[in-house]
ROSE-625883 format. One line per 3 residues: number of its first residue (from 1); for each residue x, y, z of N, C-alpha, C. Coordinates in steps of 0.2 Angstrom, whole numbers, always signed. Layout:
NUM) X Y Z X Y Z X Y Z  ...
//
This chain:
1) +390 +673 +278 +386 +676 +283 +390 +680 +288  +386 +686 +292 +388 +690 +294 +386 +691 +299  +387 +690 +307 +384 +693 +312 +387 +696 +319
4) +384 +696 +326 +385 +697 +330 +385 +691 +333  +392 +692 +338 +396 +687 +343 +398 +688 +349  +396 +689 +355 +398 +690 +361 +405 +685 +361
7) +411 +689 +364 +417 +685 +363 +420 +688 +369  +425 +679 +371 +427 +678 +377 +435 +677 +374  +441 +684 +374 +448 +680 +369 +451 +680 +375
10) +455 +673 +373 +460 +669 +377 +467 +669 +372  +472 +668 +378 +477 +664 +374 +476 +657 +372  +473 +656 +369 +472 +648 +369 +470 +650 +360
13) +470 +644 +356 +466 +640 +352 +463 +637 +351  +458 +637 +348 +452 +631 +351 +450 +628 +344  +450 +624 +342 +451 +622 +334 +443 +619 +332
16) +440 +618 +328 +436 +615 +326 +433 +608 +330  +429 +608 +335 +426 +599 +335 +432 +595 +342  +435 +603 +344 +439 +602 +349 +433 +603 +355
19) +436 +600 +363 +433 +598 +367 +434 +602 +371  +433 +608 +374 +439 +611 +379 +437 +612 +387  +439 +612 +391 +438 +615 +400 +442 +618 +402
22) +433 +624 +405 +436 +631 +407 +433 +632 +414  +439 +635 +416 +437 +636 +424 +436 +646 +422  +428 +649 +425 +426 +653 +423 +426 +656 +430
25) +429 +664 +430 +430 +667 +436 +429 +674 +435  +428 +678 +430 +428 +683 +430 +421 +687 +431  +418 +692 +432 +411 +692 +433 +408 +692 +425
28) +412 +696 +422 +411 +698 +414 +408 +692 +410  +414 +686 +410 +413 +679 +408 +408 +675 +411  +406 +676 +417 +402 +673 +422 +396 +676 +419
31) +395 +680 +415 +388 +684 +413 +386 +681 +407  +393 +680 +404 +393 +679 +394 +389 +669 +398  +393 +667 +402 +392 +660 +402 +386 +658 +403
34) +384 +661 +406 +375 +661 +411 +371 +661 +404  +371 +667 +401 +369 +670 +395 +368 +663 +388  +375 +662 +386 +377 +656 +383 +374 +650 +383
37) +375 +649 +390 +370 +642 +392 +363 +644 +393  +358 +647 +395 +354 +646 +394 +350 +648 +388  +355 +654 +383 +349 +652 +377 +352 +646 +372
40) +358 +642 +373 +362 +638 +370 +364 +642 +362  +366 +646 +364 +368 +650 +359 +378 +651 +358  +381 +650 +355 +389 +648 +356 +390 +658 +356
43) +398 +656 +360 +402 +662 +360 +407 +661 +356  +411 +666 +356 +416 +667 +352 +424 +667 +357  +430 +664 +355 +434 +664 +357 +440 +666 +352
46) +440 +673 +352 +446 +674 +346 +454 +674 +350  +459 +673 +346 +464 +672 +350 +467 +679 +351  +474 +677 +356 +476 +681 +359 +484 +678 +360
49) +488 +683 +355 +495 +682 +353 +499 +686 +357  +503 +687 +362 +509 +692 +362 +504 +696 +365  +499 +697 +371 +496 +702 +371 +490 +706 +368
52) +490 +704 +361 +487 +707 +354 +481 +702 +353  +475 +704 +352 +469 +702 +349 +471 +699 +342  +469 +694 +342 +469 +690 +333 +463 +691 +330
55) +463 +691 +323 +457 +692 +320 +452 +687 +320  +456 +680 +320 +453 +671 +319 +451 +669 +325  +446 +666 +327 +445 +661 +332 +440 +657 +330
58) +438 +653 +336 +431 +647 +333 +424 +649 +339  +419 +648 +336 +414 +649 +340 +414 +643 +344  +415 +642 +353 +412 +639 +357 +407 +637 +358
61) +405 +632 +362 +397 +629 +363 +398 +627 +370  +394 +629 +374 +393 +627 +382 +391 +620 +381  +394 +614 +382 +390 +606 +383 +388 +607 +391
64) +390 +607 +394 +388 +608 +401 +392 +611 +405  +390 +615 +413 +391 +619 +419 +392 +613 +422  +398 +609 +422 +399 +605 +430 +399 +607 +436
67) +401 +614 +437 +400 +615 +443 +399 +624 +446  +396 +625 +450 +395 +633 +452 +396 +633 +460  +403 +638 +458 +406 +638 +468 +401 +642 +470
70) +401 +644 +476 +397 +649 +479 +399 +656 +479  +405 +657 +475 +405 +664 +473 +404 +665 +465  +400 +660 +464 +400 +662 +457 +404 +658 +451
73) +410 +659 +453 +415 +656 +448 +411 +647 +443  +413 +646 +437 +410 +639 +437 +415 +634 +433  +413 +629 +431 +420 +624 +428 +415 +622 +422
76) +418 +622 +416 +413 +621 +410 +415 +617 +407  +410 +612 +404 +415 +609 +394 +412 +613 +391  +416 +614 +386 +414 +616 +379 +416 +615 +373
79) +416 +615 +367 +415 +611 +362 +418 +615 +356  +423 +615 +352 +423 +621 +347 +418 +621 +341  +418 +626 +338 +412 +624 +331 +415 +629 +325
82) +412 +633 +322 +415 +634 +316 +421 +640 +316  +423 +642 +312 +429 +646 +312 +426 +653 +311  +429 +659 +314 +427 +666 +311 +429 +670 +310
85) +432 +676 +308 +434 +681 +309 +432 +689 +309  +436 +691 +312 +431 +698 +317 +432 +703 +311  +426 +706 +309 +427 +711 +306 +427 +719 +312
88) +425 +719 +316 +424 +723 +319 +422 +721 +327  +428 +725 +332 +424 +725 +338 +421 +729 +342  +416 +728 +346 +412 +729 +349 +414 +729 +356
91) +417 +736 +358 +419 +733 +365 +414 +737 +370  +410 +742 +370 +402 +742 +375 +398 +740 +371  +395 +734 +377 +388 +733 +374 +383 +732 +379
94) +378 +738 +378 +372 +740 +384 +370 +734 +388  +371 +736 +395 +370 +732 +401 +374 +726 +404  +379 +724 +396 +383 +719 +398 +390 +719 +399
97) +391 +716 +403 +400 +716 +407 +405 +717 +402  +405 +710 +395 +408 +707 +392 +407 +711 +384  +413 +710 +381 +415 +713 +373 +410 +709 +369
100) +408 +711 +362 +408 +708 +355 +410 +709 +351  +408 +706 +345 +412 +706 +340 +406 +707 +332  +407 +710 +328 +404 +707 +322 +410 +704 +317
103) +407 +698 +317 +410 +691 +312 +408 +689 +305  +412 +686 +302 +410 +683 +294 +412 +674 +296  +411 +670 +292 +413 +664 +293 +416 +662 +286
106) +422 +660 +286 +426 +659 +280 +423 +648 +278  +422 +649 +270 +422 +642 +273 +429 +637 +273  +424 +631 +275 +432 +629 +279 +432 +620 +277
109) +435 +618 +271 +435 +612 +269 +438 +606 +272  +436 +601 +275 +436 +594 +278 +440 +591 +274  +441 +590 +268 +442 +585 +266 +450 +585 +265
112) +454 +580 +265 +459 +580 +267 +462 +571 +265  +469 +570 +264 +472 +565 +261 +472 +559 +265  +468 +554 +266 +470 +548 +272 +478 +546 +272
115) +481 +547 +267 +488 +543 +267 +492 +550 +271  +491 +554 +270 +494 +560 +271 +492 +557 +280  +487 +557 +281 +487 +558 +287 +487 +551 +291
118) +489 +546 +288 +491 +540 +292 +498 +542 +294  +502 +545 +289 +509 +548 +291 +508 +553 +298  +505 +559 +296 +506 +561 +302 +505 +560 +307
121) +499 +555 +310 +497 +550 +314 +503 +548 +317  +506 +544 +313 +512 +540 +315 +518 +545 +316  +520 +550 +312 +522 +555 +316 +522 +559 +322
124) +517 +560 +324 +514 +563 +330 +517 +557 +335  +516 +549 +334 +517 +546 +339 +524 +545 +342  +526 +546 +336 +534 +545 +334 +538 +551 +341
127) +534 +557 +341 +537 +563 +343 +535 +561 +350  +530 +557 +352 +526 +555 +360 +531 +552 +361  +534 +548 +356 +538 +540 +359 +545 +546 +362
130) +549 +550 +360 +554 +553 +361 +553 +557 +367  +544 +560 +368 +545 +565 +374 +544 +557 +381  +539 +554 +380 +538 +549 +384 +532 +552 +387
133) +527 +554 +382 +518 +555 +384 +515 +549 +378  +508 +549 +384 +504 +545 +377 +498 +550 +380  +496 +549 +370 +488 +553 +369 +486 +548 +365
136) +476 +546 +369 +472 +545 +369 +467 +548 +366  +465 +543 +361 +461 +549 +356 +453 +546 +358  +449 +548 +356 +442 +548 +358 +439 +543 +350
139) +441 +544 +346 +438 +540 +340 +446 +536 +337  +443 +533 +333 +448 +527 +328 +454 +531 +323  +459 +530 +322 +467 +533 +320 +462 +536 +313
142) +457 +530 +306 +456 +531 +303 +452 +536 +302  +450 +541 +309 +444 +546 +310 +448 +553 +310  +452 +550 +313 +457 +558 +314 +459 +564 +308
145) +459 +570 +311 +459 +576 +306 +466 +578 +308  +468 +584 +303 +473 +587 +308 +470 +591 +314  +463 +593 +311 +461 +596 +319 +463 +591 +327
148) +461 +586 +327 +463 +582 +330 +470 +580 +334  +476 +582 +329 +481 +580 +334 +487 +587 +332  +482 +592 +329 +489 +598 +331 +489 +601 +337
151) +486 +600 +342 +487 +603 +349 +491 +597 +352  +492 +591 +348 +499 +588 +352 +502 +586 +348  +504 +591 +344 +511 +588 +341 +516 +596 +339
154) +517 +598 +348 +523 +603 +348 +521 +609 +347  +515 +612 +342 +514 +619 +338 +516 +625 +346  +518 +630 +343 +520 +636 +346 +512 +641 +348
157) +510 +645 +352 +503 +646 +349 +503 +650 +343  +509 +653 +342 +509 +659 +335 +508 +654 +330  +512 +647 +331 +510 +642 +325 +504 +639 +326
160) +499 +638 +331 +494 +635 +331 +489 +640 +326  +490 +647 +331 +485 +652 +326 +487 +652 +321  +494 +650 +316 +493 +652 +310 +489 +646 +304
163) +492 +639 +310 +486 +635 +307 +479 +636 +308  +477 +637 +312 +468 +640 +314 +466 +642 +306  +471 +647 +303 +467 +651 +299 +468 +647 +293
166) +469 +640 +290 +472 +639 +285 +465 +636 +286  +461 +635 +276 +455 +634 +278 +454 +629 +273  +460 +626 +272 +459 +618 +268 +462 +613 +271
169) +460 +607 +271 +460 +601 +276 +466 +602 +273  +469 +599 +268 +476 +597 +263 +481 +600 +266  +479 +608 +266 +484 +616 +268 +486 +613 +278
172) +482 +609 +280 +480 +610 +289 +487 +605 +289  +487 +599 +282 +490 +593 +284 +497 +594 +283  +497 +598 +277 +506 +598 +273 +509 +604 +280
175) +504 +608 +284 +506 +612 +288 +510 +609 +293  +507 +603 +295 +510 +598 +299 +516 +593 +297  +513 +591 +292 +519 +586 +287 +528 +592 +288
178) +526 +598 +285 +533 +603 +287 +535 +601 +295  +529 +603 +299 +534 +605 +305 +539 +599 +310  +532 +593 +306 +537 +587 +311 +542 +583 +305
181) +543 +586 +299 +550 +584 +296 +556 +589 +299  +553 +596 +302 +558 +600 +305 +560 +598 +314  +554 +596 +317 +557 +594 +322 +557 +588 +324
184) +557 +581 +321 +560 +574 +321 +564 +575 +321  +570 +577 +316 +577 +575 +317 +579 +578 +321  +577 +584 +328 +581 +586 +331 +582 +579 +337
187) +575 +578 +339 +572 +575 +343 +579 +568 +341  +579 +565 +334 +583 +562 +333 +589 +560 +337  +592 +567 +334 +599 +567 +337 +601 +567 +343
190) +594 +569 +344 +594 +570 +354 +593 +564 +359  +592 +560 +355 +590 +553 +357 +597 +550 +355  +600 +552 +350 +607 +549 +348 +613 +551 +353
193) +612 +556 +355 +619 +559 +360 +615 +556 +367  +608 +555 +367 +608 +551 +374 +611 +544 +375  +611 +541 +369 +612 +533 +369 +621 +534 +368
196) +624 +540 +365 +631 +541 +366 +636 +543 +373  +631 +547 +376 +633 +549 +382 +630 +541 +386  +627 +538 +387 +625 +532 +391 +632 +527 +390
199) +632 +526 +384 +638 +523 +383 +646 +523 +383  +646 +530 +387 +654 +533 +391 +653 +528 +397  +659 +525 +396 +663 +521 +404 +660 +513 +403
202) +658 +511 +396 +656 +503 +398 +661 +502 +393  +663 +495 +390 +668 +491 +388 +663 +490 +383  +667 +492 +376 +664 +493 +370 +670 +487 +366
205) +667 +482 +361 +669 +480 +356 +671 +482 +352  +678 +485 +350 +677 +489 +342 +683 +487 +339  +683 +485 +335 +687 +483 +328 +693 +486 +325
208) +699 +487 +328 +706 +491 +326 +706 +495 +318  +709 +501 +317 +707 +500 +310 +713 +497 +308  +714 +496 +301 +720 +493 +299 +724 +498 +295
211) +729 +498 +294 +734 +502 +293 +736 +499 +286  +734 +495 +284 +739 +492 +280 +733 +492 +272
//
């Protein structure tokens, strides 16, 4: 399917069935939101890499306007929904402040390995225990997607976007599976020279070697 998308691009990623809050200030976005919300109609957030417009983003959903200052400004949730890619932008569009887009929607497969992903889980938590954060997930470990916990588990945004556009659960999982077999052990070792340098200047027990 093929349509028209009024788009709001951020540096951000906004992944599928993610929750996001946005504090809305510009007049342009303040027009798209108004718009949005009252016909409950989603926009589009394509990213924004290095300056440069991405092709991928995910259509957003107003859940609700928490609040509207007196200048207009407002504070929103929003909700991600399915994935799209721009074929064409659309930067005037009669009467309105804000850009569009015409889009295609790739499909985008859910299904995905539970063992594959108990590991990551446990890896994700593995990498919290080293920074010394905890996340809190909204549903049960055995509900979790990678959608779910690749915005905390380190990605860069140029690695977020290149995940966005991987359109098989399995491809979302091994994407992850890689990255945190490349950055545990640094984490590792860094936790090894912590507990080495801790123990300069105490009185250690160690064993002579023997010569003989």
């Amino acid at each position: 399917m093929t349509n028209f998308i009024p788009i709001f691009p951020l540096s951000i990623v906004v992944f599928p069935g993610e929750q996001v809050n946005l504090h809305i200030f510009e007049p342009r976005y303040k027009q798209l939101i108004q718009e949005s919300a009252s016909s409950r109609k989603p926009f589009g957030i394509p990213v924004v890499v290095n300056n440069q417009l991405q092709d991928w983003g995910s259509l957003v959903h107003v859940e609700e306007i928490v609040k509207v200052y007196e200048n207009g400004e407002m504070d929103i949730h929003t909700k991600g929904g399915d994935l799209f890619r721009i074929l064409e932008v659309i930067r005037e569009i009669p009467e309105k402040l804000y850009s569009g887009a015409i889009v295609n929607y790739p499909q985008n497969n859910r299904t995905g390995n539970p063992e594959v992903m108990r590991l990551l889980v446990k890896q994700m938590r593995t990498l919290h225990d080293y920074l010394q954060v905890k996340k809190e997930f909204r549903k049960e470990d055995d509900l979790l997607t990678a959608y779910d916990i690749a915005h905390h588990s380190g990605l860069t945004i140029q690695e977020e976007y290149e995940f966005l556009q991987l359109t098989q659960e399995r491809q979302r999982q091994e994407y992850l599976k890689r990255h945190f077999e490349k950055t545990l052990p640094v984490f590792e070792q860094m936790n090894q020279l912590k507990q080495k340098i801790q123990m300069n200047g105490h009185f250690r027990n160690l064993s002579g070697f023997d010569l003989k």
